[in-house]
C-alpha positions as CSV (number, residue, x, y, z in Angstrom):
1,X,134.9,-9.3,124.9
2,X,135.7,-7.5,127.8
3,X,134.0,-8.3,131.5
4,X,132.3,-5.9,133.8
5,X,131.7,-7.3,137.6
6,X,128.9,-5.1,138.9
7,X,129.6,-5.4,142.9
8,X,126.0,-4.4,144.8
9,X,125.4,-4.7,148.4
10,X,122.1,-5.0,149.5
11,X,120.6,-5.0,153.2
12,X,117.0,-4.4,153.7
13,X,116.9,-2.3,150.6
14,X,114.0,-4.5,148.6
15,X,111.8,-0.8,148.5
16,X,114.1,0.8,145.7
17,X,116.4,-2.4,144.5
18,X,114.5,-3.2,141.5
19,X,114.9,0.3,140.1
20,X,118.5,0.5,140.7
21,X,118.5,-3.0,138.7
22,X,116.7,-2.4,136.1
23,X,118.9,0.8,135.3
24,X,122.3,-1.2,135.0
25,X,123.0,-1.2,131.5
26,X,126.4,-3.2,130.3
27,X,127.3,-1.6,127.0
28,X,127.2,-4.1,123.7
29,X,130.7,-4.3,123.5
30,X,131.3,-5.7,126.5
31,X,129.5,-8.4,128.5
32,X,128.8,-7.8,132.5
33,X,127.2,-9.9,135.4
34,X,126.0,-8.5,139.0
35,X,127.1,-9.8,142.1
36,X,125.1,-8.8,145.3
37,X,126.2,-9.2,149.1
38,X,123.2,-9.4,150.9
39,X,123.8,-8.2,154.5
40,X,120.9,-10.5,155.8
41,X,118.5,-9.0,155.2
42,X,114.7,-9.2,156.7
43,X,112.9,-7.5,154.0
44,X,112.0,-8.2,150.7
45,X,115.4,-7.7,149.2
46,X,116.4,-11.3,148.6
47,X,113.3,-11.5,146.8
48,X,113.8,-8.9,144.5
49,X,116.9,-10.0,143.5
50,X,115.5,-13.6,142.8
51,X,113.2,-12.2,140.9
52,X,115.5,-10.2,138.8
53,X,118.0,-13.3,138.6
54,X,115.2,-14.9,136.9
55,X,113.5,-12.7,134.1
56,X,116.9,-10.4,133.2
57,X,119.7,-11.7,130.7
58,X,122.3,-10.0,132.4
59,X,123.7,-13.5,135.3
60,X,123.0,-11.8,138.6
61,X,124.7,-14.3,141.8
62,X,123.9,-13.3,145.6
63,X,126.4,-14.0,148.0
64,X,126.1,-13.5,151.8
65,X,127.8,-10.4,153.4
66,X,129.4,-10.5,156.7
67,X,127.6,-8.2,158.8
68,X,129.8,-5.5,159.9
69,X,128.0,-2.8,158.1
70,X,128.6,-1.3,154.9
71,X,132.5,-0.7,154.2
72,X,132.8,-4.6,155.2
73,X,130.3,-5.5,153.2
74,X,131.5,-3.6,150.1
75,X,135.5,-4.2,150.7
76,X,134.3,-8.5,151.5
77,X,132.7,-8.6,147.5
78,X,135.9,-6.9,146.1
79,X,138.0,-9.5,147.8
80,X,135.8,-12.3,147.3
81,X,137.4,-15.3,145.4
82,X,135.6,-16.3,142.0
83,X,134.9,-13.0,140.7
84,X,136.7,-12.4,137.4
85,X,136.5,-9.3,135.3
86,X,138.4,-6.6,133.4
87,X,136.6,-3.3,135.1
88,X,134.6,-3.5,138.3
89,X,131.4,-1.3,139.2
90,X,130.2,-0.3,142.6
91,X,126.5,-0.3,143.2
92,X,124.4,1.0,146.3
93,X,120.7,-0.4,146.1
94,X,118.8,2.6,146.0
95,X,120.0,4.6,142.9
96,X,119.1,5.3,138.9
97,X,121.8,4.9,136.5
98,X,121.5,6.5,133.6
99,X,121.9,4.9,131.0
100,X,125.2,5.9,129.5
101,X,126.9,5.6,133.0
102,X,128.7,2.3,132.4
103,X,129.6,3.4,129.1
104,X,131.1,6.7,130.1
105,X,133.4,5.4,132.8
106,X,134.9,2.8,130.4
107,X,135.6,5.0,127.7
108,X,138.0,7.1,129.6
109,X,139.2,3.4,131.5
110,X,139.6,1.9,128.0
111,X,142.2,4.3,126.8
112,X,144.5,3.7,130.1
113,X,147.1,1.3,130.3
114,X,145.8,-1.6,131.9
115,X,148.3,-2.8,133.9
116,X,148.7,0.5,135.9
117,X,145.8,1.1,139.1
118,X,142.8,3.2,137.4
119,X,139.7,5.0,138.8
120,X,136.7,7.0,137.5
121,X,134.2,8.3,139.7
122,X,132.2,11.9,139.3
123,X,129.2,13.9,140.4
124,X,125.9,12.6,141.3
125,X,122.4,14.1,140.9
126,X,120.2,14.1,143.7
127,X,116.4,13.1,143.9
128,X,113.8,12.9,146.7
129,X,112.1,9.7,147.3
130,X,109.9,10.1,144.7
131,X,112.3,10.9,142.5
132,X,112.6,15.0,142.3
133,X,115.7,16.6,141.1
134,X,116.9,18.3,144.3
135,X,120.6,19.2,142.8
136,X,123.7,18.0,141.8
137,X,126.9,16.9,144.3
138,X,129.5,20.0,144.5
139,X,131.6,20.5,141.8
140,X,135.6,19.9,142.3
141,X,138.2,21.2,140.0
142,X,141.4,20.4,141.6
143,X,142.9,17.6,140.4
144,X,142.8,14.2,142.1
145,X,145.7,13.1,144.4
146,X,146.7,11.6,147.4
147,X,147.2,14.7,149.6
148,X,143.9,15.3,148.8
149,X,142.7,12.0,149.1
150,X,143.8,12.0,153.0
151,X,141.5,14.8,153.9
152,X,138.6,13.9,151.9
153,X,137.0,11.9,149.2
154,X,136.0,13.2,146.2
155,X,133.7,10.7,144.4
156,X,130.7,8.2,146.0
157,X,130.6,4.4,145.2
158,X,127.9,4.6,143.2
159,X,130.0,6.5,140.4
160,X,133.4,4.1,141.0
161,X,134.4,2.1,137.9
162,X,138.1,0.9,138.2
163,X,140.3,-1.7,136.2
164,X,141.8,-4.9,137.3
165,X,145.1,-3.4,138.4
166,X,143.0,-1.6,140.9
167,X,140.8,-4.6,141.8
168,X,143.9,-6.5,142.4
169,X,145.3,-3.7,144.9
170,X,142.6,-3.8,146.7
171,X,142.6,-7.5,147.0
172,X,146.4,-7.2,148.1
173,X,145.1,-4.9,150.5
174,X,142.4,-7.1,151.8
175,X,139.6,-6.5,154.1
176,X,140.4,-3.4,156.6
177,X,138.5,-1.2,159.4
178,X,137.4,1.5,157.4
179,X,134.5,4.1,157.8
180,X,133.9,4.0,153.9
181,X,134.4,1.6,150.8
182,X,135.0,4.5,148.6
183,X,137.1,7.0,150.5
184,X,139.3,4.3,151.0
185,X,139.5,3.1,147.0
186,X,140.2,6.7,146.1
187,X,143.2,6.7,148.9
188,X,144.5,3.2,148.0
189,X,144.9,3.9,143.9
190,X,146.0,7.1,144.5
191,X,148.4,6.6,146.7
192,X,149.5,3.9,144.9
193,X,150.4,6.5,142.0
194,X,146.9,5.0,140.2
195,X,145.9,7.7,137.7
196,X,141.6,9.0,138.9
197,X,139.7,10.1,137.0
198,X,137.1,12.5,138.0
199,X,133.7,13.1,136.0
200,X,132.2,16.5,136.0
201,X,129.0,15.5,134.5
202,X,126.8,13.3,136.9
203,X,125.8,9.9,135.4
204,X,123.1,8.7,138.4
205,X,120.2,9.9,140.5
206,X,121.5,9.8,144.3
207,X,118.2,9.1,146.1
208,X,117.8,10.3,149.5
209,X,115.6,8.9,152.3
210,X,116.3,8.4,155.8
211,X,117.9,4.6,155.2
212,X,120.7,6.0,153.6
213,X,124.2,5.5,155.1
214,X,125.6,8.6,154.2
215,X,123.5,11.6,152.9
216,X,124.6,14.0,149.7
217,X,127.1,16.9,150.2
218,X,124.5,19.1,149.0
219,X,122.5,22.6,149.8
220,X,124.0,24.7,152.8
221,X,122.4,22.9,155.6
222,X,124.1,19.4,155.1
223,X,127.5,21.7,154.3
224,X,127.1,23.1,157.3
225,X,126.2,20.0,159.2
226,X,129.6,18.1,157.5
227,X,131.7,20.9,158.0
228,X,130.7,21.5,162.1
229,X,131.5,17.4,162.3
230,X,134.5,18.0,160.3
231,X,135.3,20.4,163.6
232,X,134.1,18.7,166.4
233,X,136.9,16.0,166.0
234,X,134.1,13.3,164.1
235,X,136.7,13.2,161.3
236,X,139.7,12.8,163.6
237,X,138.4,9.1,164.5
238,X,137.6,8.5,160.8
239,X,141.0,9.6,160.0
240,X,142.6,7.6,162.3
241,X,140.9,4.5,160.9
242,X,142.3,5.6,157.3
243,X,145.9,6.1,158.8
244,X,146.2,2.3,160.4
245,X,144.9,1.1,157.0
246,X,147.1,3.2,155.3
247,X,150.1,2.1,157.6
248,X,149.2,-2.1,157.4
249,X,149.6,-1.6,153.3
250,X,152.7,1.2,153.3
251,X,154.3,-1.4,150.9
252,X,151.4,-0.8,148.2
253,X,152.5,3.0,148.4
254,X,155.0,4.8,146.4
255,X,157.9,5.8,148.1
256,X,156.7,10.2,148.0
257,X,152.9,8.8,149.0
258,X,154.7,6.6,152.2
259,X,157.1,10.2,152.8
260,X,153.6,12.0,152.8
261,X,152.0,9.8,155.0
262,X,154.5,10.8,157.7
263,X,153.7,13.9,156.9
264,X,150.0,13.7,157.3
265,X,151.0,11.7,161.1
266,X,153.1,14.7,162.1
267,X,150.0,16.9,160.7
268,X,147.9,15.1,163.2
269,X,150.1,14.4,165.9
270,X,152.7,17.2,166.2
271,X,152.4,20.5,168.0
272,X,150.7,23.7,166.6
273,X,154.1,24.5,164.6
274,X,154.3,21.3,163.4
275,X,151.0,20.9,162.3
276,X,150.8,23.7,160.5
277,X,154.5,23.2,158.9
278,X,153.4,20.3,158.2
279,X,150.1,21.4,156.3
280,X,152.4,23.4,154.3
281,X,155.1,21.4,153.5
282,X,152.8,18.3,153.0
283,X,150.5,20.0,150.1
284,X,147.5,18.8,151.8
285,X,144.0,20.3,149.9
286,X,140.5,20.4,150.2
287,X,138.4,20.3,146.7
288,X,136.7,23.5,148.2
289,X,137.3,27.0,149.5
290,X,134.9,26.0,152.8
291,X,136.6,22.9,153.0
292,X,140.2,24.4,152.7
293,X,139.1,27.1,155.8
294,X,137.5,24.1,157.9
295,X,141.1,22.0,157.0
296,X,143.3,25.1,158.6
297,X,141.1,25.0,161.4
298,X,140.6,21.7,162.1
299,X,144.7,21.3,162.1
300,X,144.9,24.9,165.0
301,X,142.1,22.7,166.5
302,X,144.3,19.5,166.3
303,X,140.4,18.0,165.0
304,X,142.2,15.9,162.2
């Protein structure tokens, strides 16, 4: 029977947690276990995951993060030693699965061959606290790659599924300085030449409250908001994080993703000309027409 490692970091989260756990469903077929990172937390959180570790049937084991926030805390469980499985799940704390999400991602992940790098992630529905429908995330409809992948992501944690191959990249990858766990999993398989694969249909309710590291890409005002930090140079430093990453693992890349990686440096780097030949030649995309607009001005703006 195949395994599924559910990998959930917790900190301070006890509020929503046993929701979100409660919601995990492992399909028959396959048999699953959780394993939270707790970030030291001060709340009830540890407590709601004892609890759950002792009435559900599905083996829950909590593990200690490392306190650097939560890309370290994520990209510290994916490299941990002991954790075996076939397909690996992200899981924030404060979500609803529904309850054909698991079952969804590994359908398409099932038909892949295993020992390649593979992906799923998709859209997410958004609720209030209480649990209102507020919208869905934006839809994208070009296809996934890694010259998109190097100007944005295109799927949250909370939807990432991915196979051992991809597991084991990361792992070869390690631990780095990144702003996010999942931008950085979509850049690593893909420039790998892993094959993502992204949903259309959301499979989770995205809960927004004000704990929430990174708020949904959704309604004009947070657009807006992303796009006017895409142009004030926010991005740049992010970027910059992804390129040193990037650059420490060049070996894990294939040989056109490490040619467009110069690419993307000269895009960043060079002088108007060359930034914008370099947008050109390099293929680099947006999932968006905005987000195409805001790319073309952020490289005139040298805000990459």
């Amino acid at each position: 029977m195949p395994r599924l490692a559910v990998l959930l970091c917790t900190y301070n989260g006890g509020r929503y947690l046993a929701e979100q756990l409660h919601s995990i469903a492992i399909p028959d077929s396959y048999s699953g276990a959780v394993f939270a990172s707790d970030d030291a937390s001060t709340d009830n959180t540890l407590e709601v995951l004892e609890r759950y570790a002792r009435g559900s049937l599905l083996p829950l084991e909590v593990r200690a993060g490392p306190r650097r926030g939560h890309a370290a805390n994520f990209l510290s469980l994916v490299c941990a030693p002991g954790i075996d499985a076939d397909y690996f799940a992200y899981a924030d704390q404060d979500d609803l699965w529904d309850s054909d999400k698991l079952a969804r991602a590994l359908e398409h992940l099932s038909r892949l061959d295993a020992r390649e790098p593979a992906l799923y992630c998709g859209r997410t529905r958004t609720v209030s606290e209480r649990g209102d429908i507020e919208g869905n995330s934006p839809l994208f409809t070009r296809p996934p790659s890694f010259a998109n992948a190097l100007i944005h992501n295109i799927g949250g944690g909370n939807t990432m599924v991915f196979n051992r191959a991809a597991h084991e990249l990361l792992q070869r990858a390690g631990v780095v300085d990144v702003v996010s766990h999942d931008w950085w999993t979509y850049l690593l398989v893909a420039g790998a030449g892993g094959k993502v694969i992204y949903d259309p249909s959301p499979s989770l309710s995205y809960r927004q409250h004000s704990a929430n590291s990174i708020g949904a890409n959704t309604g004009m005002l947070n657009r807006s908001q992303r796009y006017l930090c895409f142009l004030s140079g926010r991005n740049r430093g992010w970027n910059a994080r992804n390129l040193q990453a990037l650059s420490s693992v060049r070996g894990l890349l294939t040989d056109e993703n490490q040619r467009l990686l110069e690419v993307y440096t000269e895009m960043r780097e060079g002088g108007v000309l060359s930034r914008m030949k370099a947008l050109r030649s390099g293929g680099f995309y947006a999932q968006t027409s905005w987000g195409n607009f805001g790319l073309l001005a952020a490289t005139l703006l040298k805000k990459i």
